[in-house]
N, C-alpha and C positions, 0 to 999 in steps of 0.2 A: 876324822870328821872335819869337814868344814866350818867354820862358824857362820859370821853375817852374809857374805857372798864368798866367791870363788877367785876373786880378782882384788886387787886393791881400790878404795876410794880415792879418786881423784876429786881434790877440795881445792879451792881456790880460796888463796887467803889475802886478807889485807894487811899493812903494814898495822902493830899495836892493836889490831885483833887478840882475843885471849879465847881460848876453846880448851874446853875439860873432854878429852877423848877417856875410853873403857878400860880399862886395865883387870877388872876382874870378871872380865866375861858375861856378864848376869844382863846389861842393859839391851834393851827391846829397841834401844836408836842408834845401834854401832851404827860408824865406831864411838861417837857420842854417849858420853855419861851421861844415866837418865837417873842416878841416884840409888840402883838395883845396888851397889856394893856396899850400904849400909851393914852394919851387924859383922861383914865379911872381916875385917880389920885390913883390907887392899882400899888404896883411895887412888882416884882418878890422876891421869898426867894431864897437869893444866900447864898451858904452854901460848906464853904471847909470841904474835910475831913479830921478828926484827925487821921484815920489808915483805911488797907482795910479793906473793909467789903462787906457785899449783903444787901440793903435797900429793903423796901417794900414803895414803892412812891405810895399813893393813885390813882386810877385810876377812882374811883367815883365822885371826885370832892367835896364830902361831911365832909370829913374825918375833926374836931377838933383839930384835930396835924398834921395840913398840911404843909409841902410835905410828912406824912408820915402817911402810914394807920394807922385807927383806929380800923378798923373793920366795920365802919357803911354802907359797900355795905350790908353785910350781911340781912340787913334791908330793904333795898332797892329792894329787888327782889320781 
């Protein structure tokens, strides 16, 4: 099963930006923690950034280097 989409989020970040991405699946704003892993004992990967850039945030929920794709929607289909 797929999770949030099919594809990865492409996000555009700024330098010293900081973003809590999903890690236990539950949030209604993947990849965005929305607070849904309460109770789970999983907490969110919170990750400043060191410069701008454009991330590829997993959208499968599957992805090994997560919050950030790996590739393994690809699989998935």
């Amino acid at each position: 099963m797929i999770g949030w989409q099919d594809h990865p989020f492409g996000i555009s970040v700024k330098k010293g930006e900081t973003a809590a991405f999903c890690m236990c699946n539950n949030s209604k704003n993947g990849p965005y923690c929305d607070g849904s892993h309460k109770g789970t004992g999983i907490t969110p990967k919170v990750i400043t950034f060191d410069k701008d850039d454009t991330i590829r945030a997993c959208g499968c929920q599957h992805s090994k280097n997560r919050p950030y794709c790996d590739g393994t929607h690809k699989s998935l289909k």
